[in-house]
C-alpha positions in Angstrom: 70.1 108.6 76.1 71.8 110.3 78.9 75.4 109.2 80.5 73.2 108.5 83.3 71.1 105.7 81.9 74.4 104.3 79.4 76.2 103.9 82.4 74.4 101.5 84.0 72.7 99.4 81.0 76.0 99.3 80.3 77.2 97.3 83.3 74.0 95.6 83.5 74.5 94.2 80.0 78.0 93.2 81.4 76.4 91.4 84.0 73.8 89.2 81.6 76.9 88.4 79.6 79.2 87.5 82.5 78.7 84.0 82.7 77.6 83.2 79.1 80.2 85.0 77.1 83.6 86.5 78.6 84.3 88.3 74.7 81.0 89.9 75.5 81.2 91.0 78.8 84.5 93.1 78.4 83.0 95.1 75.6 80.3 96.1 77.7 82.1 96.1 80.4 84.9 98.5 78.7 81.9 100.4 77.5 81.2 101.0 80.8 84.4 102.1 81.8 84.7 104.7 79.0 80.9 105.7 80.2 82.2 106.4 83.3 85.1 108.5 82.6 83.1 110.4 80.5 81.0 111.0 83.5 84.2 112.1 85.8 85.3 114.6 83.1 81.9 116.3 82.9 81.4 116.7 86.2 85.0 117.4 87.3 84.6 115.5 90.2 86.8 113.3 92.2 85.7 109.8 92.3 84.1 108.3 94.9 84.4 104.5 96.4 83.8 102.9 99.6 87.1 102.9 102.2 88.4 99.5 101.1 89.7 101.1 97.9 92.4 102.4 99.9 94.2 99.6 100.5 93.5 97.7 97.2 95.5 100.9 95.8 98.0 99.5 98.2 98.2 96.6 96.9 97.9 98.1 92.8 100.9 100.0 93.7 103.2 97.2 95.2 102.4 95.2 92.6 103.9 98.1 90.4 106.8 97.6 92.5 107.2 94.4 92.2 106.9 94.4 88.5 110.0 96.6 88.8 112.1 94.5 90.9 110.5 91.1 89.0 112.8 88.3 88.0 111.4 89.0 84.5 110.1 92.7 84.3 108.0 92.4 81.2 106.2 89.6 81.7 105.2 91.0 85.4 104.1 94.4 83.6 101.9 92.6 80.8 100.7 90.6 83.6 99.8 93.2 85.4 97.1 95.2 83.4 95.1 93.0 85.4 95.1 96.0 88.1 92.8 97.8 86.0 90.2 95.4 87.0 90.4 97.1 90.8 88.9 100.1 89.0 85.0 98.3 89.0 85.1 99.2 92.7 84.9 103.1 91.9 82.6 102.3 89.1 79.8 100.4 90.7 80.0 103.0 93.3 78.9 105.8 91.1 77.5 104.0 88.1 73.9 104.1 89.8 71.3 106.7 90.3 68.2 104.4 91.4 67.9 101.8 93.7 66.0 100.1 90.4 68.7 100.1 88.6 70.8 97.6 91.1 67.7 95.4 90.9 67.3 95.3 87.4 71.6 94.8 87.2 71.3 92.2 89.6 68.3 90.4 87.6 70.6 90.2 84.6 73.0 88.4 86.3 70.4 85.9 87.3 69.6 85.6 84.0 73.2 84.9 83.2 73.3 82.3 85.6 70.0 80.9 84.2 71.9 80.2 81.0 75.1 78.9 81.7 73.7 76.5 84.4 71.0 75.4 82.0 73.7 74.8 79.2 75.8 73.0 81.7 73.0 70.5 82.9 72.0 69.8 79.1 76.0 69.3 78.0 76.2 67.2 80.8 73.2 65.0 80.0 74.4 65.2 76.2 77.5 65.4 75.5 80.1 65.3 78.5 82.3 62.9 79.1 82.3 60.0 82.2 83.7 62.3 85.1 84.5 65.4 82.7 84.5 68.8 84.2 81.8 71.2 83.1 82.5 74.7 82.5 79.6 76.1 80.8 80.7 78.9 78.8 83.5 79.6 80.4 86.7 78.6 79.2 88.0 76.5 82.3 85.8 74.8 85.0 87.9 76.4 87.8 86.7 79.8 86.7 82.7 78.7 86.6 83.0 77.0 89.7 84.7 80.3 91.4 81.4 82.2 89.1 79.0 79.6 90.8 80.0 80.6 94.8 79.3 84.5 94.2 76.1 83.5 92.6 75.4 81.1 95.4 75.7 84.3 98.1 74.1 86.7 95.6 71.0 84.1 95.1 70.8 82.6 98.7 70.8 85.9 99.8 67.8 87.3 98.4 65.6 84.6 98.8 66.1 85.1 102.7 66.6 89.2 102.8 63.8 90.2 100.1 60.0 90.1 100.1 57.7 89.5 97.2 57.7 86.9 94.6 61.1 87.6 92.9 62.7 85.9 95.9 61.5 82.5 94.8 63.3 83.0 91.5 66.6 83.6 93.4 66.0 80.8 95.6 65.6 78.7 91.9 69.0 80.1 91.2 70.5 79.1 94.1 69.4 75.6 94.2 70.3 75.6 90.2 73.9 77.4 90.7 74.8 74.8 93.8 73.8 71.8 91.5 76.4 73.2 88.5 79.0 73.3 90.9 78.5 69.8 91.6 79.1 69.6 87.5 82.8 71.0 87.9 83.6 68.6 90.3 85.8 71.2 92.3 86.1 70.5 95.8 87.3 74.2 96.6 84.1 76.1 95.1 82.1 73.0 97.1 83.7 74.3 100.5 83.0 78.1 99.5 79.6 77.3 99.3 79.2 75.8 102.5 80.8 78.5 104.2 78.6 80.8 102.0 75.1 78.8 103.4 76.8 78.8 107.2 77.3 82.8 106.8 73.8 83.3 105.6 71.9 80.9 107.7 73.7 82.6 110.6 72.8 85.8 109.6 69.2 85.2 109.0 68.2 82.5 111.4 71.1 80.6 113.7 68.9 77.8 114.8 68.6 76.5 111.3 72.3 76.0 110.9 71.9 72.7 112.0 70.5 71.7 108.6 73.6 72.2 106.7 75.3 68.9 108.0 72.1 67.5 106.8 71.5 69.1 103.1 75.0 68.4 102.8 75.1 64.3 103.5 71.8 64.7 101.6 73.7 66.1 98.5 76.5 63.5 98.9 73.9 60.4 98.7 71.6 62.0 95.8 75.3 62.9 93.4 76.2 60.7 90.3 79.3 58.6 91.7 82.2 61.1 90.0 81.2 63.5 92.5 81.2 61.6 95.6 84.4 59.9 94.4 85.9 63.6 94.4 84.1 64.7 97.7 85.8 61.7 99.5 89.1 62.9 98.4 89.8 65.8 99.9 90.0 63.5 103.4 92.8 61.2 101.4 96.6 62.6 101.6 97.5 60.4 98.8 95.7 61.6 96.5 97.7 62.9 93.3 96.4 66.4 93.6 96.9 66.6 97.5 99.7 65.8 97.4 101.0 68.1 95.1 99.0 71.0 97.1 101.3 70.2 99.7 104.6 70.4 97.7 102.9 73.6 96.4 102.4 74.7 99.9 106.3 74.0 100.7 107.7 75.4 97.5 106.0 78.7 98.2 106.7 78.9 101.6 110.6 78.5 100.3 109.9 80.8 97.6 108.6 83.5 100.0 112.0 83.0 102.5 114.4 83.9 98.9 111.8 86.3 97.6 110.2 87.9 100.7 109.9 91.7 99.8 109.4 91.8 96.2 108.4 88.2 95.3 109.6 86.8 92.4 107.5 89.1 90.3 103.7 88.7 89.3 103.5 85.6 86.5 107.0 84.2 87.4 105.9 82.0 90.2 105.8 79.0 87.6 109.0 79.8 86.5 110.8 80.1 89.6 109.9 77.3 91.4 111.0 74.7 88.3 114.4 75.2 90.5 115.6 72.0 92.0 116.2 73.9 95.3 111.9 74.0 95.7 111.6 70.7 95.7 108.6 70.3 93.4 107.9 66.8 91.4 108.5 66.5 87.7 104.5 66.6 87.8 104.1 69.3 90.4 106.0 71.4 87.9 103.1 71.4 85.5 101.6 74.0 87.0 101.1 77.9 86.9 100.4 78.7 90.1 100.5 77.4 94.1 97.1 76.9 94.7 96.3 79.0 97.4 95.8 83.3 97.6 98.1 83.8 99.8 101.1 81.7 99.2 101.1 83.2 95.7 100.6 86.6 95.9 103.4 86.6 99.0 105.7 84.8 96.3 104.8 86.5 93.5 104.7 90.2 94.9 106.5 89.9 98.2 105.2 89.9 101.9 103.9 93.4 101.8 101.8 93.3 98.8 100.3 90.1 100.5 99.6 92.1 103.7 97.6 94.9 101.5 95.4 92.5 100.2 95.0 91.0 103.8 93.9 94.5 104.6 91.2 94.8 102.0 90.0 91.5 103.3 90.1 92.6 106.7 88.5 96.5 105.6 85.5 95.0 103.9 85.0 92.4 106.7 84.6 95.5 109.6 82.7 97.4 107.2 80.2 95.2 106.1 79.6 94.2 110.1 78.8 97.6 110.8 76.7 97.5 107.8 74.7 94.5 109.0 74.3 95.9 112.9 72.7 98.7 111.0 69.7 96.9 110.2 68.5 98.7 107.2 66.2 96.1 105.4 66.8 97.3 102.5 70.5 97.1 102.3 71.0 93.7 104.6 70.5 91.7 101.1 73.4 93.3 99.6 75.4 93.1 102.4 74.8 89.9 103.7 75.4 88.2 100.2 78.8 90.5 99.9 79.8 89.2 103.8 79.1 85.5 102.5 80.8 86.0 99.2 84.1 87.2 100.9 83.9 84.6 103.8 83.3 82.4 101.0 86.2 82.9 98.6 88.9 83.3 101.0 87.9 80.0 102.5 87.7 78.7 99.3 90.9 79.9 98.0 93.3 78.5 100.9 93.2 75.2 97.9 92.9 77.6 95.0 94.0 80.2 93.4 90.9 81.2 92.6 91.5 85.9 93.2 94.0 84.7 89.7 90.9 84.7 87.2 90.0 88.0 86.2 86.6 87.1 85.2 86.0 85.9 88.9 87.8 88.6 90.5 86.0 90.9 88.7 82.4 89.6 90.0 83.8 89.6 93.3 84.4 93.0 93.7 81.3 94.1 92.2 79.2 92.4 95.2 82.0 93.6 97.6 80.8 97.1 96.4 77.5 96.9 96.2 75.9 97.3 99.7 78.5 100.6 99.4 76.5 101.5 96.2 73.2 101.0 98.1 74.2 102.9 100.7 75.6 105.8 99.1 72.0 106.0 97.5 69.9 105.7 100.6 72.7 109.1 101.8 72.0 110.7 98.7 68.1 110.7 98.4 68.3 111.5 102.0 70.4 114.6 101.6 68.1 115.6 98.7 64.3 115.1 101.2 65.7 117.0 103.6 
């Protein structure tokens, strides 16, 4: 079998594993790196990625820097073999040669969804807990939930921007991968999901936006009482873990004013703020991070490093507009979902530090590149008719 084909059953195998196995999916997705560079030293070629890879180098390389200048160098360093995760943008942006090969990639990580929300409904019916968190096979709720929004703007996606029968399967996995979240009981991933159903529904038909205040009450009457409880709370400033978002919101906002070029060094956020002068609770303290993207990467990696990854944000954001006022059919579904999956995690992550978990970050990008993928495709098979 040709580097061509490995490549991509090797990141579609990644993909079906992604949500039911995390062991799994880095040895095929580490397969699929070593694929790839294979690929680049045959063909001597420079690799290619969309524009937005500019400025997550940016923020790779100020990380660096702030590894250097860290409050405890090698912890920031070990920490920060995490960067090699960027490199999936590059990757998905070559790793295809048909448009078939995205769909059949993308099927697999239905499948994977499939699994892991069918495990999670049967734990919960079995086995879980009064009011426990599910988290499938993942190893922490937070990081399922973050798993369930991208699947939410993948699947909602398709059912509205594709034809055919399949569509109806991803509509299925939408419905399926909005009911786990409900299973985690995290507010965060609840919110991203809304904003990821308000981005589609505005992109496919506007009018019917005014069923989301609907589904959603809908939703809140139908849920076992654990989930309502936890839906109510995020009105309540007293609740324990409001509260001690807003300590973690002052704490980094003072860790930012001591720290502001360098940050206190990637994985030394926890540390540093157990300082008196922060402020934080004896039960604040208990913590890793500050609960919101960009309070910790400005205190962790400094101001600049912050603004980078505000650029990517802001980079993708233009460029996938200008990809949906294309109006290539074929390349809207990609698109759209990518739009709604950014839109959605950003939102979400202004409670969580959800761009932390490698194993969601590393989904993330992948739909972030894909429209890119597509339409480096539609270019080539152009190039090659004419």
């Amino acid at each position: 079998m040709t580097l061509s084909k490995l490549l991509p059953l090797a990141l579609s195998l990644f993909l079906l594993a992604s949500m039911v196995s995390i062991s799994a999916s880095q040895i095929f997705l580490g397969l699929a790196f070593l694929f790839w560079l294979i690929q680049l030293f045959r063909s001597k070629q420079k690799p290619g990625f969309p524009g937005f890879f500019w400025a997550l180098l940016a923020f790779a390389l100020l990380t660096l820097i702030s590894c250097v200048m860290s409050d405890n160098p090698a912890v920031s360093f070990h920490d920060s073999r995490s960067l090699l995760i960027l490199l999936i943008v590059p990757l998905v942006y070559s790793a295809f040669q048909q448009k078939k090969q995205i769909r059949l990639a993308n099927l697999g990580l239905l499948a994977s969804a499939f699994i892991s929300i069918s495990y999670s409904f049967v734990y919960f019916l079995v086995k879980a807990a009064p009011g426990e968190r599910i988290a499938g096979f993942m190893g922490h709720y937070m990081t399922q939930a973050g798993l369930l929004i991208l699947i939410c703007a993948l699947a909602l996606s398709m059912f509205f921007f594709t034809q055919g029968k399949m569509r109806y399967l991803w509509g299925i996995g939408f419905v399926l991968a909005a009911a786990g979240s409900l299973l985690t009981i995290t507010r965060s991933a609840w919110i991203g999901i809304v904003v990821v159903v308000f981005v589609i529904l505005l992109l496919y038909k506007p009018k019917a936006l005014i069923l989301v205040p609907v589904v959603v009450l809908v939703v809140y009457f139908l849920s076992p009482q654990p989930v309502k409880r936890r839906a109510m709370s995020i009105f309540d400033t007293k609740v324990t873990s409001n509260k001690l978002r807003i300590e973690y919101f002052g704490a980094g906002l003072k860790i930012i004013r001591d720290y502001p070029v360098f940050g206190t060094g990637p994985n030394t956020v926890h540390v540093i703020f157990q300082r008196p002068q922060y402020g934080l609770s004896e039960e604040a303290r208990d913590n890793v991070h500050l609960h919101n993207n960009f309070i910790q990467i400005a205190a962790e990696r400094g101001i600049p490093t912050m603004l980078a990854w505000v650029a990517f944000l802001a980079w993708t954001l233009i460029a996938l507009a200008k990809q949906l006022k294309n109006k290539d059919p074929s390349q809207r579904p990609y698109s759209a979902a990518a739009l709604a999956a950014l839109l959605g995690m950003v939102v979400a992550g202004l409670f969580e530090y959800n761009f932390g978990d490698s194993e969601v970050v590393t989904l993330f990008l992948y739909l972030l590149t894909l429209p890119f993928a597509w339409e480096f495709l539609s270019k080539s098979h152009a190039s090659e008719k004419s």
